[in-house]
N, C-alpha and C positions, 0 to 999 in steps of 0.2 A: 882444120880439116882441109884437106889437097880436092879443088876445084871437080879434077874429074869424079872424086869421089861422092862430094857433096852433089854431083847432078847425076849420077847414076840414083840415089837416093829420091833424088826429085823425078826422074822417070818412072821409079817403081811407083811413087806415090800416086803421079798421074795416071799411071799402067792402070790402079784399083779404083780410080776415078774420086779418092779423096781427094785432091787437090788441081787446080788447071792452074795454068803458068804463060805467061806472053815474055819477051822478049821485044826490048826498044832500044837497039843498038847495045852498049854494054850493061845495058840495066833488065833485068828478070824482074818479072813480079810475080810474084804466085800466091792462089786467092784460096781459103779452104772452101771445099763443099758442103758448105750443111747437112744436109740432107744424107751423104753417104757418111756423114761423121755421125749422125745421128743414129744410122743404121748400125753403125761398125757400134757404138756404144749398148746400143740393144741387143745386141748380137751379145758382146761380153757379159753384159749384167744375165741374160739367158742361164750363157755357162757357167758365173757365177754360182748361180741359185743352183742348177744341176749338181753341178758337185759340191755344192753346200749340203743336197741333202743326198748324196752317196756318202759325206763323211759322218751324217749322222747314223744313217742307216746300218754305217758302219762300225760306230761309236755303240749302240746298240747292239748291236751283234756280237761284240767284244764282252760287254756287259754282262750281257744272258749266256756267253760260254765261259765268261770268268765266274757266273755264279754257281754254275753246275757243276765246277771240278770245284769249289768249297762245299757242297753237297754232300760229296762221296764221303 
């Protein structure tokens, strides 16, 4: 990966405050933030389970109209 690319990456990251970064001459270091890693994982697992249970709901829903047109 081409330099300016890899630090355009690394500003978004600190843009969202996952990650903070120093510079000491030609050396970067960049430390991750717990805490907003922690968030950012909670946040997923949220949406996870959210649309876990629209696909059941909707799994269901399929069910009870597939068994009505066997019905008729």
């Amino acid at each position: 990966m081409a330099l300016p690319s890899f630090m355009k990456h690394v500003r978004v990251l600190e843009m969202t405050g996952l990650i903070r970064s120093s510079k000491s001459g030609r050396i970067r270091t960049c430390v991750l933030e717990q805490e907003k890693l922690d968030a950012a994982e909670r946040w997923f697992a949220d949406q996870r389970a959210t649309w876990a249970s629209r696909y059941r709901n909707l799994d269901n829903l399929l069910e009870e109209l597939k068994g009505e047109d066997g019905e008729s």
